[in-house]
VOPAGU-2260 file (C-alpha; in pm, 1 decimal, decimal comma):
REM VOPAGU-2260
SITE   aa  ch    i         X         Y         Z
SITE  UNK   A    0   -3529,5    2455,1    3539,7
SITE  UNK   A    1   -3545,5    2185,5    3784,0
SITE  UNK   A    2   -3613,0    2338,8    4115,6
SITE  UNK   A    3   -3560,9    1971,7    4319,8
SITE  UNK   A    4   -3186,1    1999,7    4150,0
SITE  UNK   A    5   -3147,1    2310,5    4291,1
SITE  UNK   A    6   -3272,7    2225,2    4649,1
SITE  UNK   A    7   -3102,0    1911,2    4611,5
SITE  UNK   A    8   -2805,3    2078,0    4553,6
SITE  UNK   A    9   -2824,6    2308,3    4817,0
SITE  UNK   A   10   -2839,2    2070,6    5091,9
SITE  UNK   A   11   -2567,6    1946,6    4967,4
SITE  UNK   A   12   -2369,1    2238,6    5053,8
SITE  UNK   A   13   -2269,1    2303,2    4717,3
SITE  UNK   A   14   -2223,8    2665,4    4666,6
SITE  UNK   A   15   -2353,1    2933,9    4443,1
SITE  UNK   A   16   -2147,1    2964,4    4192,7
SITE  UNK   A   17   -2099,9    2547,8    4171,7
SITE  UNK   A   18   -2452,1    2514,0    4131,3
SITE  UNK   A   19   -2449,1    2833,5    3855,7
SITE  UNK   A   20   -2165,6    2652,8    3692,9
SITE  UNK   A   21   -2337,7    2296,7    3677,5
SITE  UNK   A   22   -2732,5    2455,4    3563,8
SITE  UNK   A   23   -2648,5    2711,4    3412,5
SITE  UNK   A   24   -2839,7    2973,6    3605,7
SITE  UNK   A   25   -2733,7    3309,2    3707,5
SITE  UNK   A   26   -2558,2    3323,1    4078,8
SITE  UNK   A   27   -2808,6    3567,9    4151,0
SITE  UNK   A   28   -3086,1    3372,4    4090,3
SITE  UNK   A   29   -2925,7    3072,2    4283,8
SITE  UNK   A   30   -2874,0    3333,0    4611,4
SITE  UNK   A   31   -3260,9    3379,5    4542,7
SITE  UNK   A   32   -3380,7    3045,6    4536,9
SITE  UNK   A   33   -3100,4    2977,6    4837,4
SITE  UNK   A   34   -3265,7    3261,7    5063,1
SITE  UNK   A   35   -3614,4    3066,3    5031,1
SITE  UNK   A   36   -3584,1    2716,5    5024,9
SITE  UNK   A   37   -3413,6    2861,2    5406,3
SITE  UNK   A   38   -3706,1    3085,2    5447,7
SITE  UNK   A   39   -3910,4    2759,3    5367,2
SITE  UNK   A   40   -3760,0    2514,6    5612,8
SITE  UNK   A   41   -3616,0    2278,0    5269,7
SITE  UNK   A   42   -3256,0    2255,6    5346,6
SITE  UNK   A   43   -3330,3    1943,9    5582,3
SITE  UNK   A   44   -3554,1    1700,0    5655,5
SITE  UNK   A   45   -3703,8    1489,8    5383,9
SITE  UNK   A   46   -3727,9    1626,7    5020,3
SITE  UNK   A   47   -4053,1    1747,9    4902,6
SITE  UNK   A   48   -4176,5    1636,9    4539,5
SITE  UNK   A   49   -4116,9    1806,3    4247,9
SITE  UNK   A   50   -4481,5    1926,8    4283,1
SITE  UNK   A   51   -4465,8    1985,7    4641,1
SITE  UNK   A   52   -4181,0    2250,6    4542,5
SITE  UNK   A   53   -4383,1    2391,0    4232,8
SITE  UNK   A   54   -4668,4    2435,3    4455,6
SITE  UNK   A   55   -4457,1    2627,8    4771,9
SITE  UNK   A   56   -4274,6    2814,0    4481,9
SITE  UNK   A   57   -4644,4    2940,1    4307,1
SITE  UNK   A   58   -4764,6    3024,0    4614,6
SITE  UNK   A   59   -4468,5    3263,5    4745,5
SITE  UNK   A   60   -4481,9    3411,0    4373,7
Protein backbone atom coordinates (compact mmCIF):
# COMPACT_ATOMS: atom_id res chain seq x y z
CA UNK A 1 0.00 0.00 0.00
CA UNK A 2 1.24 3.32 -0.85
CA UNK A 3 0.20 5.63 1.86
CA UNK A 4 1.56 9.05 -0.24
CA UNK A 5 -1.20 7.71 -2.99
CA UNK A 6 -3.62 7.73 -0.56
CA UNK A 7 -2.85 11.22 0.96
CA UNK A 8 -2.25 12.32 -2.40
CA UNK A 9 -5.44 11.36 -3.30
CA UNK A 10 -7.17 12.77 -0.61
CA UNK A 11 -6.20 16.24 -1.13
CA UNK A 12 -7.34 15.85 -4.13
CA UNK A 13 -10.79 15.59 -3.02
CA UNK A 14 -11.28 12.36 -4.45
CA UNK A 15 -13.68 10.44 -2.41
CA UNK A 16 -13.82 7.19 -0.59
CA UNK A 17 -15.11 4.97 -2.59
CA UNK A 18 -12.97 6.54 -5.84
CA UNK A 19 -9.94 6.02 -4.05
CA UNK A 20 -11.31 2.20 -2.89
CA UNK A 21 -12.13 1.71 -6.50
CA UNK A 22 -8.65 2.90 -7.95
CA UNK A 23 -6.28 0.88 -4.84
CA UNK A 24 -8.15 -1.48 -4.15
CA UNK A 25 -8.59 -0.97 -0.43
CA UNK A 26 -11.60 -1.35 1.61
CA UNK A 27 -13.79 2.10 2.01
CA UNK A 28 -13.43 1.53 5.52
CA UNK A 29 -9.98 1.56 5.66
CA UNK A 30 -9.85 4.69 3.31
CA UNK A 31 -12.44 6.62 6.02
CA UNK A 32 -9.56 5.48 8.48
CA UNK A 33 -6.63 6.71 6.89
CA UNK A 34 -9.02 9.95 5.80
CA UNK A 35 -9.86 10.68 9.63
CA UNK A 36 -5.91 10.91 10.32
CA UNK A 37 -4.07 12.33 7.69
CA UNK A 38 -7.01 15.33 9.06
CA UNK A 39 -6.13 14.53 12.57
CA UNK A 40 -2.45 14.98 11.28
CA UNK A 41 -2.66 18.35 9.58
CA UNK A 42 -1.71 16.34 5.77
CA UNK A 43 -4.54 17.43 3.68
CA UNK A 44 -2.58 20.80 2.86
CA UNK A 45 0.46 22.28 2.83
CA UNK A 46 3.42 20.57 1.29
CA UNK A 47 3.52 16.68 1.03
CA UNK A 48 5.57 14.84 3.44
CA UNK A 49 7.91 11.91 2.08
CA UNK A 50 7.02 8.61 1.79
CA UNK A 51 9.09 8.13 5.01
CA UNK A 52 7.91 11.14 6.66
CA UNK A 53 4.31 9.39 6.36
CA UNK A 54 5.67 5.83 7.42
CA UNK A 55 7.20 7.43 10.33
CA UNK A 56 3.78 9.67 11.53
CA UNK A 57 1.83 6.43 10.61
CA UNK A 58 4.32 4.01 13.11
CA UNK A 59 4.15 6.35 15.59
CA UNK A 60 0.16 6.79 15.90
CA UNK A 61 0.13 2.80 15.61
Amino acid sequence: MEIQEIVRRLRAGDSDRAIHQALGMHRETVKKYRVWATEQGLLTGELPSVAELHQLLSSNA
